[in-house]
Each structure stands twice: as C-alpha cells, then as structure tokens.
C-alpha positions, 0 to 999 in steps of 0.5 A, spaced: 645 563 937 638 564 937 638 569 932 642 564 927 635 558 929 631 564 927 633 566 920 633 559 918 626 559 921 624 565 918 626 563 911 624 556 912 617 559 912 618 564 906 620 558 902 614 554 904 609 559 903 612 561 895 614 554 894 607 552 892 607 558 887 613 557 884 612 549 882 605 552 879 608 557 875 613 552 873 608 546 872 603 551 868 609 554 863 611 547 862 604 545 860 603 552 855 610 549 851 607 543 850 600 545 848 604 550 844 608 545 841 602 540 839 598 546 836 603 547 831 605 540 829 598 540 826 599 546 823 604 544 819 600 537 818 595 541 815 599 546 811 603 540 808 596 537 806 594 542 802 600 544 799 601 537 797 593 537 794 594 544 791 600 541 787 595 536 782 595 541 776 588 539 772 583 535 777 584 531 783 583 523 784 583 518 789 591 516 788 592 524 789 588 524 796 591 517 799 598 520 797 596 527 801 592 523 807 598 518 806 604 524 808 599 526 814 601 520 817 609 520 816 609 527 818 604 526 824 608 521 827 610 523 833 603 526 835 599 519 834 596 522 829 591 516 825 589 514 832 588 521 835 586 525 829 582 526 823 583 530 816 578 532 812 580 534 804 575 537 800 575 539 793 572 545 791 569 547 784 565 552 781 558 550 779 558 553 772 552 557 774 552 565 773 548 571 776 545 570 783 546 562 782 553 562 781 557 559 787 561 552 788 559 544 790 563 540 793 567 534 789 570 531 793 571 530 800 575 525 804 
C-alpha cells in the first residue's frame, strides 16, 4: 500500500517540476506562430502594394497611389492595419544627368 502513495507522490513531484517547463515551451511556440504569422501578412501587404504600383505602365498620379494605398487597407484588415501601420510609396527616376552626376531624385512619395 505504501509503495502505490509513493508512486503517486513521486510522479506527482515530477509533474510539478516539468509542468512549468512544458507550458513555457508551449506559450513560447505559440507566441513565435503568431508573430510569424503577422510578419507575413505585411510581407504580402507590401508585395501587393508594389506590384499594383509597378503595373502603371508611363507615369504614376495620385488616383494610382490611392488605388495602391487603397488595396493596403482591403488586404490588412485582419491586421488593423490603418490604425496600426504605416506604408510609404516612392517613386523613383533618373535624374537626366550623366557621368559621375548621374543618379535618381524622388518624384513622388506618399
């Protein structure tokens, strides 16, 4: 009978020394997946963003930006992404200059 109350107590004590351990990993695990899930959701924000801006063929105007800015909004709902984010779209062009000043200005940023 006392070897029965024994067990039980031994493995009583092993569960209380590995329980704190395991719900650490699990809590840990679970909070890594999530992050991981967030970082690529905005990983898919912003590639939609670009490739909806790299589609405008000439040149690009304010509607083009609103429409792109407008589909961050759409895609980042789950996210809260207008209360909590911020995107920034630039549009870059060759300055027209050549030699050791040629390079690139900012057109436009929003």
């Amino acid at each position: 009978m006392h070897e029965g109350i024994m067990t039980n107590c031994l493995a009583m004590i092993e569960f209380a020394l590995v329980a704190p351990v395991l719900i650490t990993l699990g809590l840990s695990g679970a909070e890594v997946t999530n992050m991981a899930i967030a970082v690529m959701r905005v990983n898919q924000i912003s590639t939609a963003i670009s490739d909806n801006v790299a589609r405008v063929r000439d040149s690009i105007d304010e509607s083009d930006v609103n429409e792109a800015l407008l589909s961050a909004k759409f895609i980042g709902t789950a996210l809260d992404f207008t209360k909590n984010r911020r995107v920034i779209v630039s549009s870059v062009e060759p300055n027209g200059q050549t030699g050791t000043k040629a390079g690139q200005y900012i057109r436009l940023q929003r």
